[in-house]
PDB file of N, CA, C and O in Angstrom, chain B, residues numbered from 101:
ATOM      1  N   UNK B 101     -77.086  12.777 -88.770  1.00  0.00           N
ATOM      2  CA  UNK B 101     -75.696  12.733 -89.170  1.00  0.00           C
ATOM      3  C   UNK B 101     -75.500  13.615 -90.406  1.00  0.00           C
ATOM      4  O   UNK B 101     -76.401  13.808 -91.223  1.00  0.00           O
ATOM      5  N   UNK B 102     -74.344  14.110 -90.493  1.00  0.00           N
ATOM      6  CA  UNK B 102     -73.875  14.757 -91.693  1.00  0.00           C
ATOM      7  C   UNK B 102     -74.336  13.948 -93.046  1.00  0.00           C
ATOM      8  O   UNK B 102     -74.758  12.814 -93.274  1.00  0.00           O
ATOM      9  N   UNK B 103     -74.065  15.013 -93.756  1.00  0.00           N
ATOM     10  CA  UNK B 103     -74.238  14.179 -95.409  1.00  0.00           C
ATOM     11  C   UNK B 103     -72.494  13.883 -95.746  1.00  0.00           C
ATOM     12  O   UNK B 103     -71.595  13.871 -94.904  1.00  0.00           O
ATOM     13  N   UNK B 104     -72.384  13.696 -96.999  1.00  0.00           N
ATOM     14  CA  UNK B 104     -71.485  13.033 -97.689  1.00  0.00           C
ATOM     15  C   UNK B 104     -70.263  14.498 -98.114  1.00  0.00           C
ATOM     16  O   UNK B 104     -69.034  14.540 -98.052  1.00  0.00           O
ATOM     17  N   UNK B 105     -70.965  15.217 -98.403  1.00  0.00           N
ATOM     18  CA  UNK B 105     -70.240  16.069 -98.812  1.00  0.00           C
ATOM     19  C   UNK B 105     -70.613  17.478 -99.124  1.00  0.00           C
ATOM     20  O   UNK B 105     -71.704  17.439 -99.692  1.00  0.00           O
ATOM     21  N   UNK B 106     -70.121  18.910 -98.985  1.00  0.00           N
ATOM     22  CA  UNK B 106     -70.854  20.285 -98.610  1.00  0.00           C
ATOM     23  C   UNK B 106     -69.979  21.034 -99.612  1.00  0.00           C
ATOM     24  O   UNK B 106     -68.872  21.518 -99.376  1.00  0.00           O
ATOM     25  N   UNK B 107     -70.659  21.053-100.787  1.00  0.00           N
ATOM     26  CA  UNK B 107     -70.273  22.147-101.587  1.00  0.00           C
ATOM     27  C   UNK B 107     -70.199  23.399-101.147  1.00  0.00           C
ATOM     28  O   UNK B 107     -71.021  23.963-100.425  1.00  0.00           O
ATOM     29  N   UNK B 108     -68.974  23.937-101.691  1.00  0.00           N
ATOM     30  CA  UNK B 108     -68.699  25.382-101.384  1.00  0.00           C
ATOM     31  C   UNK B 108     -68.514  26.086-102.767  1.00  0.00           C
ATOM     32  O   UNK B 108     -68.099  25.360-103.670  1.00  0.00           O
ATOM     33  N   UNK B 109     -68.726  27.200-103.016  1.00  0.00           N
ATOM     34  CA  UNK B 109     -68.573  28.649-103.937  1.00  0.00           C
ATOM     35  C   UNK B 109     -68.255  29.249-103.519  1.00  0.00           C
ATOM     36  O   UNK B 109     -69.011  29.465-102.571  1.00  0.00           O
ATOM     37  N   UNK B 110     -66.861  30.353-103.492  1.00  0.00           N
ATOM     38  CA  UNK B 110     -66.163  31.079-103.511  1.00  0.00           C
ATOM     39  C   UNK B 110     -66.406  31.338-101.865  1.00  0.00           C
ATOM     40  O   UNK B 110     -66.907  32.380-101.442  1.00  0.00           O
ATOM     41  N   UNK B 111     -66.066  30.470-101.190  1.00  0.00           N
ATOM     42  CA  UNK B 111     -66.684  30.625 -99.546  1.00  0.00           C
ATOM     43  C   UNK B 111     -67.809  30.588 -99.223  1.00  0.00           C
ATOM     44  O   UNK B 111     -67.964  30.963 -98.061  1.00  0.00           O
ATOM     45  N   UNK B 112     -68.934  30.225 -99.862  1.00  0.00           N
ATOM     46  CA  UNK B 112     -69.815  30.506 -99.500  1.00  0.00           C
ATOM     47  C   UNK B 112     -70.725  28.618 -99.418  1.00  0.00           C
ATOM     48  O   UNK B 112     -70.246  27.853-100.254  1.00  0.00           O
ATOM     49  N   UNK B 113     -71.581  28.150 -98.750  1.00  0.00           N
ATOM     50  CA  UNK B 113     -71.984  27.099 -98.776  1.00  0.00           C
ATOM     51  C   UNK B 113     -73.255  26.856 -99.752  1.00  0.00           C
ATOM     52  O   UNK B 113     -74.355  27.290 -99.409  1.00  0.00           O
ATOM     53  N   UNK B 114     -73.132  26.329-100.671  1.00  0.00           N
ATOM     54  CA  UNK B 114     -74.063  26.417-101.649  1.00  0.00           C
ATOM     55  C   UNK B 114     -74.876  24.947-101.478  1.00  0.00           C
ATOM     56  O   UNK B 114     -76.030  25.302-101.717  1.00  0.00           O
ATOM     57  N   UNK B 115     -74.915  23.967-101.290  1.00  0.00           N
ATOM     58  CA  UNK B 115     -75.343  22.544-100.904  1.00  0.00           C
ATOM     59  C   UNK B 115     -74.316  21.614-100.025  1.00  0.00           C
ATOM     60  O   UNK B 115     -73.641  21.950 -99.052  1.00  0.00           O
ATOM     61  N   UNK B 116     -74.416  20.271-100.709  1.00  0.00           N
ATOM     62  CA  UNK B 116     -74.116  19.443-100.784  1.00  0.00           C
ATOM     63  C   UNK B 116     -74.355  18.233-100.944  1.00  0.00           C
ATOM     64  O   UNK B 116     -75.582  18.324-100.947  1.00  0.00           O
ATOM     65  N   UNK B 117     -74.059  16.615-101.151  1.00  0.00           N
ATOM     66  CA  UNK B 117     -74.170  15.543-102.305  1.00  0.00           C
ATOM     67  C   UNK B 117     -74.750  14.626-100.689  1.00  0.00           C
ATOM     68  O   UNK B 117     -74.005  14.090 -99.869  1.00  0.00           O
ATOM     69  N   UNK B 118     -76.253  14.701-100.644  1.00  0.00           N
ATOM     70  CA  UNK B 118     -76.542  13.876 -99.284  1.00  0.00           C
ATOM     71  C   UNK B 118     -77.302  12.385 -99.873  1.00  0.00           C
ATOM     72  O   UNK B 118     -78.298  12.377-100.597  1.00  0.00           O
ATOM     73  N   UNK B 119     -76.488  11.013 -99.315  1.00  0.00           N
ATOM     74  CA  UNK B 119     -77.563   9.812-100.050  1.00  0.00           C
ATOM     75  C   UNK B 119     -77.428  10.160-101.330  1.00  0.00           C
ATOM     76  O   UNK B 119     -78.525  10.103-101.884  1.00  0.00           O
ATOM     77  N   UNK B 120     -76.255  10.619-102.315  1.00  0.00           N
ATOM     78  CA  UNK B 120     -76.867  10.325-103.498  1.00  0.00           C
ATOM     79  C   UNK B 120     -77.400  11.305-104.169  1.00  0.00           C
ATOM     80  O   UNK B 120     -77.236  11.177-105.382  1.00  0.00           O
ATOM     81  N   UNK B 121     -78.093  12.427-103.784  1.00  0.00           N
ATOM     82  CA  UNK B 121     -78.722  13.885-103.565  1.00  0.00           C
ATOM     83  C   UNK B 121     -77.994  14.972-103.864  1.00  0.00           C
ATOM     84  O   UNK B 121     -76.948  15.020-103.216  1.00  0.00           O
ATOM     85  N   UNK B 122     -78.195  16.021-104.744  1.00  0.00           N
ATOM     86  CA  UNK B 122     -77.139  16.955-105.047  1.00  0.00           C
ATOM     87  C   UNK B 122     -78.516  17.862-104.411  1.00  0.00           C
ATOM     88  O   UNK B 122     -79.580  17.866-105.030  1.00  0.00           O
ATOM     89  N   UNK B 123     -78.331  18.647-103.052  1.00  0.00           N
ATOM     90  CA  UNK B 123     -79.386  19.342-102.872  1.00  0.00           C
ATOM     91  C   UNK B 123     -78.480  21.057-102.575  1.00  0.00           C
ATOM     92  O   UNK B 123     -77.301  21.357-102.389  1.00  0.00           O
ATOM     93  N   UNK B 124     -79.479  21.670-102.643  1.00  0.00           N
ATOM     94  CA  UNK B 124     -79.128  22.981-102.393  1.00  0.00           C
ATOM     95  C   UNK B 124     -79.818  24.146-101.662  1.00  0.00           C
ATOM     96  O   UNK B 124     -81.042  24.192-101.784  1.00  0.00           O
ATOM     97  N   UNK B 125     -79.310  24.948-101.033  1.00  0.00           N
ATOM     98  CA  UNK B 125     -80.079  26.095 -99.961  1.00  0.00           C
ATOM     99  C   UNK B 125     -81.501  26.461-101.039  1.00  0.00           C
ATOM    100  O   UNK B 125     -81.529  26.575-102.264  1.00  0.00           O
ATOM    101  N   UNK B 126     -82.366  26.556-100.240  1.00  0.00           N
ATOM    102  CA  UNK B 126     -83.523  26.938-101.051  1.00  0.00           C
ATOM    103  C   UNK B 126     -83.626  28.596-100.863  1.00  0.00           C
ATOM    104  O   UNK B 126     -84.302  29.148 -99.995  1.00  0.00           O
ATOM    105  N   UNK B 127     -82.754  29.308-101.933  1.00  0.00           N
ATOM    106  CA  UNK B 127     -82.633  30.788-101.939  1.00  0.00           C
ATOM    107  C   UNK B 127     -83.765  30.961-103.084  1.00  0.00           C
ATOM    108  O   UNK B 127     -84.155  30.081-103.851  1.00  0.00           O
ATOM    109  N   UNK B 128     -84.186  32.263-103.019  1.00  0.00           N
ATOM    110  CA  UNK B 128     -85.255  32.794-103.761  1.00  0.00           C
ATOM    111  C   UNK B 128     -84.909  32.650-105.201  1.00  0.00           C
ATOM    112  O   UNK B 128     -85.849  32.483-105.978  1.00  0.00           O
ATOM    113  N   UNK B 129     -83.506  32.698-105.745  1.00  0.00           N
ATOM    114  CA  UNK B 129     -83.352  32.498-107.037  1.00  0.00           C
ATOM    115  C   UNK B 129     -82.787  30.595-107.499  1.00  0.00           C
ATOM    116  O   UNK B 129     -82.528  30.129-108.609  1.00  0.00           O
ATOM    117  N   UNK B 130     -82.778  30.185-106.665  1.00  0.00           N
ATOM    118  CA  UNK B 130     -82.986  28.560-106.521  1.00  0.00           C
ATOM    119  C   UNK B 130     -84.642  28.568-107.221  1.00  0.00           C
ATOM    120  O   UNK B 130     -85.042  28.474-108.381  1.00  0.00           O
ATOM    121  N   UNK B 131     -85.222  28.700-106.125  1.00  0.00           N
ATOM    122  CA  UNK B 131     -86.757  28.337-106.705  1.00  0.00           C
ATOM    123  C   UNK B 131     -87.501  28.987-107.458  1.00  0.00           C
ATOM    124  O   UNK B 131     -88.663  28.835-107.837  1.00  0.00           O
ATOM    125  N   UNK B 132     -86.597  29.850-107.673  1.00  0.00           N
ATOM    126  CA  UNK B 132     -87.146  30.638-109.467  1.00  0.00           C
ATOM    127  C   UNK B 132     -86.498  29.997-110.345  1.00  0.00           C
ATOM    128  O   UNK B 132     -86.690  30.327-111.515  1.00  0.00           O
ATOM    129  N   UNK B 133     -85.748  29.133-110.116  1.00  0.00           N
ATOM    130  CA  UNK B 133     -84.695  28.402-111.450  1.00  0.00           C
ATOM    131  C   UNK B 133     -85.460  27.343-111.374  1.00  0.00           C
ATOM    132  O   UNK B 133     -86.060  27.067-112.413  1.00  0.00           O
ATOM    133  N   UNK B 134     -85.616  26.705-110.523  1.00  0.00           N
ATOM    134  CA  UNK B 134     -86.494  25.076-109.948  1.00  0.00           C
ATOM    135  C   UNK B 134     -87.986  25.171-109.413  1.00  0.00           C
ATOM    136  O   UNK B 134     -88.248  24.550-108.383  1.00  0.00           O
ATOM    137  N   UNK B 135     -89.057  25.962-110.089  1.00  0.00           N
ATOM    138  CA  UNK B 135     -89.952  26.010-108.796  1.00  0.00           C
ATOM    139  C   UNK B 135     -90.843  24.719-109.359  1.00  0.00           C
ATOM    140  O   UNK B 135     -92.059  24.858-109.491  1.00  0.00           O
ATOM    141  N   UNK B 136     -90.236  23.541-109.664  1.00  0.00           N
ATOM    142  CA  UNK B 136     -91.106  22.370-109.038  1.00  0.00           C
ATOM    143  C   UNK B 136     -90.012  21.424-108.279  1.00  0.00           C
ATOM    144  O   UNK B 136     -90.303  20.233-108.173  1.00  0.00           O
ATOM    145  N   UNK B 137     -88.698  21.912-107.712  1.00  0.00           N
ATOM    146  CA  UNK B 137     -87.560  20.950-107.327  1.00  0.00           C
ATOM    147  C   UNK B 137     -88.513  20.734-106.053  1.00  0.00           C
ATOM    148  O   UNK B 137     -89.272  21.643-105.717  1.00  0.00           O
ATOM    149  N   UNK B 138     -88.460  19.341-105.241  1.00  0.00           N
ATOM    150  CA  UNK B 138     -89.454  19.153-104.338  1.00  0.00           C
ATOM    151  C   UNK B 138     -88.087  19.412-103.592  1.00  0.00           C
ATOM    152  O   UNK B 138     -86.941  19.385-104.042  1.00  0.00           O
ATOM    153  N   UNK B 139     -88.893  19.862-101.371  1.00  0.00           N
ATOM    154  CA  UNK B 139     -87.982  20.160-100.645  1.00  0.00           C
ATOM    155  C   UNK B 139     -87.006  18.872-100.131  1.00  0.00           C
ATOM    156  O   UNK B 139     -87.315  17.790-100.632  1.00  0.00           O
ATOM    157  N   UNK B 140     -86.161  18.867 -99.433  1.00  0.00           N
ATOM    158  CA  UNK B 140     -85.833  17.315 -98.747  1.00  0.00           C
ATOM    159  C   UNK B 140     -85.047  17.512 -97.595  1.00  0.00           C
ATOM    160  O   UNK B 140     -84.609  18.619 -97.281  1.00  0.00           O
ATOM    161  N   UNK B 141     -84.880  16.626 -97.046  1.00  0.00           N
ATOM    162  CA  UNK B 141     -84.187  16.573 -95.965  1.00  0.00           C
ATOM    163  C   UNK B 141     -82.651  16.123 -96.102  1.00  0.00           C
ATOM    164  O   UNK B 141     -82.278  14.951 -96.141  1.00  0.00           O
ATOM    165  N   UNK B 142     -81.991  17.027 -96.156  1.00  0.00           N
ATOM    166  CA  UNK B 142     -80.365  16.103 -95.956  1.00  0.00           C
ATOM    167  C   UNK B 142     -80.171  15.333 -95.060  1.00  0.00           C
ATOM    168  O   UNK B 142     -79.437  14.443 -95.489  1.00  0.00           O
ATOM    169  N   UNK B 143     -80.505  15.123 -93.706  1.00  0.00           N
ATOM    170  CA  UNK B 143     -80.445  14.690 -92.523  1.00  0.00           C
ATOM    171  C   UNK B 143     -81.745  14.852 -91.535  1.00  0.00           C
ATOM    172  O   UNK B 143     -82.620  15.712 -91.439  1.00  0.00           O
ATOM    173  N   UNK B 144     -81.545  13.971 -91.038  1.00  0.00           N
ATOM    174  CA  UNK B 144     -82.324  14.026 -89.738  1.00  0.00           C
ATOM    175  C   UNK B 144     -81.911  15.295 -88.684  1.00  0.00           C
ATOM    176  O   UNK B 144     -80.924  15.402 -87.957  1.00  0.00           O
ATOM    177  N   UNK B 145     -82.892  16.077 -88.861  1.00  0.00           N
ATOM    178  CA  UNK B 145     -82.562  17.292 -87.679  1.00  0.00           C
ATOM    179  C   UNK B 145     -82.075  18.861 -88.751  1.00  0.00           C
ATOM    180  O   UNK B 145     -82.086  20.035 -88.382  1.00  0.00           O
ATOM    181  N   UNK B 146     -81.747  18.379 -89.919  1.00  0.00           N
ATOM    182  CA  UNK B 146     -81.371  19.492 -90.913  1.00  0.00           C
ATOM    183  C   UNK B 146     -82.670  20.257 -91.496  1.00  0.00           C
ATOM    184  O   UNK B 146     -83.730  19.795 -91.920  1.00  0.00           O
ATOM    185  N   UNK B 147     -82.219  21.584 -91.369  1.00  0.00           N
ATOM    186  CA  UNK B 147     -83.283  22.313 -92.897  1.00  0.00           C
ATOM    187  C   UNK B 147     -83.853  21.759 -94.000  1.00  0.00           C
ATOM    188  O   UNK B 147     -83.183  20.848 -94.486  1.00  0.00           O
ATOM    189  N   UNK B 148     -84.786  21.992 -94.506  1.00  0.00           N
ATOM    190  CA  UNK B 148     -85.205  21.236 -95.849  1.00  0.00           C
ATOM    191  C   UNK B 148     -84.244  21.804 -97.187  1.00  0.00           C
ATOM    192  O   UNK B 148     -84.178  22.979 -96.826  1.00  0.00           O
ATOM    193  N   UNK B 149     -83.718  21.777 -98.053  1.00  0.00           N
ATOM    194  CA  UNK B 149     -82.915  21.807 -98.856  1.00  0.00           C
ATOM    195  C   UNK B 149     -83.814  21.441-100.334  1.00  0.00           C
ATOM    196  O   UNK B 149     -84.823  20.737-100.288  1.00  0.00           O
ATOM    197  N   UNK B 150     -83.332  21.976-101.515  1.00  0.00           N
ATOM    198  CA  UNK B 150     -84.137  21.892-102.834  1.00  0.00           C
ATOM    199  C   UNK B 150     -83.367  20.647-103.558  1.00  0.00           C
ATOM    200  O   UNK B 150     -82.148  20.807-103.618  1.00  0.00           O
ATOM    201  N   UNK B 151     -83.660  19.942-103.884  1.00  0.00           N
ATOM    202  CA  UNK B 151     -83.446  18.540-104.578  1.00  0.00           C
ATOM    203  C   UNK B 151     -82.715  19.320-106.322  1.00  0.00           C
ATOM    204  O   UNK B 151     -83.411  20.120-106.947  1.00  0.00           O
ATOM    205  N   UNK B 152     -81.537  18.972-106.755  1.00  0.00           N
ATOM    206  CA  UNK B 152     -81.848  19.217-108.261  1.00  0.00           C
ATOM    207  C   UNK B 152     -81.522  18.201-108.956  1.00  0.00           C
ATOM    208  O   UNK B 152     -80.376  17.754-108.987  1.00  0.00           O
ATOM    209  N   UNK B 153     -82.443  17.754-109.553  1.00  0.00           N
ATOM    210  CA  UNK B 153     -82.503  16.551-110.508  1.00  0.00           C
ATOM    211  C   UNK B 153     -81.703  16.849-111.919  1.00  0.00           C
ATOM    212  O   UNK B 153     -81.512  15.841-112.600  1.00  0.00           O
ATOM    213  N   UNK B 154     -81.194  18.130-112.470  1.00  0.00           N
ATOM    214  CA  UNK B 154     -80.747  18.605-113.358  1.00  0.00           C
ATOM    215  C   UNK B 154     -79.421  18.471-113.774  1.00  0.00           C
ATOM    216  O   UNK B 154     -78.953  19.059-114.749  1.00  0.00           O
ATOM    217  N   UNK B 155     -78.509  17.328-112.691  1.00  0.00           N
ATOM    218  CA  UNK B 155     -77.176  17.285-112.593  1.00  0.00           C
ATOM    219  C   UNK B 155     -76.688  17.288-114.108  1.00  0.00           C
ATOM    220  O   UNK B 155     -75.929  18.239-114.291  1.00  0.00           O
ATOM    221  N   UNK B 156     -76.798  16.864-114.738  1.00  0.00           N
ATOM    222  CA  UNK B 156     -75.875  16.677-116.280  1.00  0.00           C
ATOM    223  C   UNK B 156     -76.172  17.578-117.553  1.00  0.00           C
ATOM    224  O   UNK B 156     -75.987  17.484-118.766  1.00  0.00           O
ATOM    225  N   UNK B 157     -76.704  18.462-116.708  1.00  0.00           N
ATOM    226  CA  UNK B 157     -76.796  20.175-117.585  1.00  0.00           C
ATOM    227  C   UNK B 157     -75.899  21.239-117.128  1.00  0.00           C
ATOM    228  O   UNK B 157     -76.415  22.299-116.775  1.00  0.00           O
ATOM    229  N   UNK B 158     -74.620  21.104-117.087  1.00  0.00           N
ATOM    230  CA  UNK B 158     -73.198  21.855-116.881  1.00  0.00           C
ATOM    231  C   UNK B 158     -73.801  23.724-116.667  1.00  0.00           C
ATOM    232  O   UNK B 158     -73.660  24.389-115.641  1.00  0.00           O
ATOM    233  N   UNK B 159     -74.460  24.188-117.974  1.00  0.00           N
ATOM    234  CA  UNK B 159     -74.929  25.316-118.586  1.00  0.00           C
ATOM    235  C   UNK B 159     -75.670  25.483-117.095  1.00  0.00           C
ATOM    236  O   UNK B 159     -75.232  26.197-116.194  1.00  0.00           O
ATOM    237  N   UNK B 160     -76.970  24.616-117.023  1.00  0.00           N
ATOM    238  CA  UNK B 160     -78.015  24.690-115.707  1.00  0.00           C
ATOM    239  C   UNK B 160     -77.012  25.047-114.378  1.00  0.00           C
ATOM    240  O   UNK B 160     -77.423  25.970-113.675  1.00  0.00           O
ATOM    241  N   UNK B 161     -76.157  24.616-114.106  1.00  0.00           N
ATOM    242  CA  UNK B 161     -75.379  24.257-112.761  1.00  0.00           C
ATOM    243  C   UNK B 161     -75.094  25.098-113.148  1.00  0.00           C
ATOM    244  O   UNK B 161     -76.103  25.797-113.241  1.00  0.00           O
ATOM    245  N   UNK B 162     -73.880  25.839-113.666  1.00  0.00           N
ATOM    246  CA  UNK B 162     -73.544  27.061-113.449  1.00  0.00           C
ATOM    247  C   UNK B 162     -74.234  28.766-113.401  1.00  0.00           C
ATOM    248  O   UNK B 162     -73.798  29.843-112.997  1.00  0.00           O
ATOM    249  N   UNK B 163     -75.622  28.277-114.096  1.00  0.00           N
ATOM    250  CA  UNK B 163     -76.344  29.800-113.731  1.00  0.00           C
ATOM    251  C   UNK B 163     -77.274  29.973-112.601  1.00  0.00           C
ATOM    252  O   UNK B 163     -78.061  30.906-112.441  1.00  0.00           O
ATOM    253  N   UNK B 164     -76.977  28.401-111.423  1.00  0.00           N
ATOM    254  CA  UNK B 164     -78.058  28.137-110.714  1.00  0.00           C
ATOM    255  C   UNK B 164     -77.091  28.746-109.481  1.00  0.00           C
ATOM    256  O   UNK B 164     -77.451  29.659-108.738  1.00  0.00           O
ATOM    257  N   UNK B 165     -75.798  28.064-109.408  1.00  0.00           N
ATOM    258  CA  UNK B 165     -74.538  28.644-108.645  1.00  0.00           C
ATOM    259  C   UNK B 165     -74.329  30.287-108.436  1.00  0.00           C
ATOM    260  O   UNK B 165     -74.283  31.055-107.475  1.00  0.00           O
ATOM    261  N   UNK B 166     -74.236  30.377-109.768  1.00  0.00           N
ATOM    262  CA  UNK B 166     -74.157  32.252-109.665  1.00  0.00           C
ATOM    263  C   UNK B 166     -75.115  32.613-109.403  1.00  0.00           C
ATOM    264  O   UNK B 166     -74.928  33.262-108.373  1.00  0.00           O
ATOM    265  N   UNK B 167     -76.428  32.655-109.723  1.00  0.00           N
ATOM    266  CA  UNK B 167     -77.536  32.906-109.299  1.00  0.00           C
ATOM    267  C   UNK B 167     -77.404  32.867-107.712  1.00  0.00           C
ATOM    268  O   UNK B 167     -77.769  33.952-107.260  1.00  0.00           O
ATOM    269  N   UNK B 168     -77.077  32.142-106.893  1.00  0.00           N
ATOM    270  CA  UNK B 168     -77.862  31.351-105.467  1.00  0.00           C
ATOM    271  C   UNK B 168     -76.716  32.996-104.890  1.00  0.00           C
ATOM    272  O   UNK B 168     -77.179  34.004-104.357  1.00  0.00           O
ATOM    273  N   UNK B 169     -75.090  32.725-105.263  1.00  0.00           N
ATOM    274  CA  UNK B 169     -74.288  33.267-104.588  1.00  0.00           C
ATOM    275  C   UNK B 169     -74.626  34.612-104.091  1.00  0.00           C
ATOM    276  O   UNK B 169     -74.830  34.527-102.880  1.00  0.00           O
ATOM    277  N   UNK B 170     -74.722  35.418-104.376  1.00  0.00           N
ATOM    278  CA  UNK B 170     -75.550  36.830-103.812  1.00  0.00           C
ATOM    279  C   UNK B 170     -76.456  36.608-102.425  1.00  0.00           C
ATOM    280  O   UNK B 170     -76.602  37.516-101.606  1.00  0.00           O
ATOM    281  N   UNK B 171     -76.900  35.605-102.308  1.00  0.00           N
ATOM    282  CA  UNK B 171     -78.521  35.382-101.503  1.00  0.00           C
ATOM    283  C   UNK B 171     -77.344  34.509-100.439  1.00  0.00           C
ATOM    284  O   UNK B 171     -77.620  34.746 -99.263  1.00  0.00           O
ATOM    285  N   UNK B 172     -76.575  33.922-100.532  1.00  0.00           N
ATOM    286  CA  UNK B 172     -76.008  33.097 -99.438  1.00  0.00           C
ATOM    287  C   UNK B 172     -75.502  34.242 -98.443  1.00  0.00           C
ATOM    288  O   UNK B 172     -75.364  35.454 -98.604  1.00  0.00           O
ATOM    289  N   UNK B 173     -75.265  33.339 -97.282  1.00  0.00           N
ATOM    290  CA  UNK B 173     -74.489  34.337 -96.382  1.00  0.00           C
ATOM    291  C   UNK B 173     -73.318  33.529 -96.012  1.00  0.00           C
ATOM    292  O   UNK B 173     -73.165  32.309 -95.939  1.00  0.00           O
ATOM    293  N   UNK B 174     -72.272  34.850 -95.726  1.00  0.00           N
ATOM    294  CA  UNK B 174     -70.472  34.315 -95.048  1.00  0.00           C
ATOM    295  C   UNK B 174     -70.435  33.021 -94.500  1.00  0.00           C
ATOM    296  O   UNK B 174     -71.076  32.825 -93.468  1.00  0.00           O
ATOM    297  N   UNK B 175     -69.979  32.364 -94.866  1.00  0.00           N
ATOM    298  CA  UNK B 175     -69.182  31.305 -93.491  1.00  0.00           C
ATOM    299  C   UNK B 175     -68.691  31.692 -92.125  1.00  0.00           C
ATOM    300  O   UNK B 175     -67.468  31.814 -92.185  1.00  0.00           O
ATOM    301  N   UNK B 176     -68.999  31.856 -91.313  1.00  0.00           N
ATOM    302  CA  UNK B 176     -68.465  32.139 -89.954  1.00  0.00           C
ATOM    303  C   UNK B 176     -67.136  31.677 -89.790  1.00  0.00           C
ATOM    304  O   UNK B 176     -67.280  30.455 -89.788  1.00  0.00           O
ATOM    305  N   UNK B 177     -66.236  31.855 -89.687  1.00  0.00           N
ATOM    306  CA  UNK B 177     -64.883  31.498 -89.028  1.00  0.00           C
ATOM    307  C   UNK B 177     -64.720  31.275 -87.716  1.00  0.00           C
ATOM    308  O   UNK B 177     -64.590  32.301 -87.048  1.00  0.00           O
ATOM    309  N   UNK B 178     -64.683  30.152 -87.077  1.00  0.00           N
ATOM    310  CA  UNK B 178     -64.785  29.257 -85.861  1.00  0.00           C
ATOM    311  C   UNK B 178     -63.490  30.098 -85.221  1.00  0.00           C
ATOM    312  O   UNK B 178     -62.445  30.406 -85.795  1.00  0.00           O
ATOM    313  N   UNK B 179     -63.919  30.381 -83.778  1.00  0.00           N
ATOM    314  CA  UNK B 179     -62.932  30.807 -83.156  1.00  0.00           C
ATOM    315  C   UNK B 179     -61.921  29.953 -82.526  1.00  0.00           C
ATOM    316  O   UNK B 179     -62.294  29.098 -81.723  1.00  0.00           O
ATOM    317  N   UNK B 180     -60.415  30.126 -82.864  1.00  0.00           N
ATOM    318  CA  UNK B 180     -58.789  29.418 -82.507  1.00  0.00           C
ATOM    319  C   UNK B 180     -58.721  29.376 -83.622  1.00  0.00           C
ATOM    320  O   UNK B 180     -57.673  28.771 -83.850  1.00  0.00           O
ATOM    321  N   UNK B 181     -59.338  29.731 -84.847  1.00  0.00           N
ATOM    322  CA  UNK B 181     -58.857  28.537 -86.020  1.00  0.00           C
ATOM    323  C   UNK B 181     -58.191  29.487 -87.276  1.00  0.00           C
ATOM    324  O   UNK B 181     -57.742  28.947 -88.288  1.00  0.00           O
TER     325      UNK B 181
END
């Protein structure tokens, strides 16, 4: 099943808040910011995703965000929509 909720950046899908979990795409500059964040599972059947335990460092979150954005790819736009 889905998680709780799927953060987005400027269109782009950067995590989201699974169980409690603020996890995020494990991009190359993710695990140069985090390289001991352990991997996890958002879901059953999902990618492994990087755990960040760092939530209440504002400064951290925002150079981890800009950082990731470059390395993400487009959102697809669902066709009718």
């Amino acid at each position: 099943m889905m998680g709780e909720y799927i953060l987005y950046y400027r269109d782009k899908i950067i995590g989201g808040i699974y169980d409690n979990r603020f996890l995020v795409k494990p991009t190359k500059s993710a695990r140069e910011k985090m390289p001991d964040a352990s991997l996890e599972l958002p879901y059953d059947g999902a990618k492994p995703m990087l755990l960040v335990d760092n939530v209440e460092n504002r400064d951290f979150l925002k150079e981890l965000v800009l950082s990731m954005y470059n390395e993400l790819p487009v959102v697809k736009k669902k066709k009718g929509l």
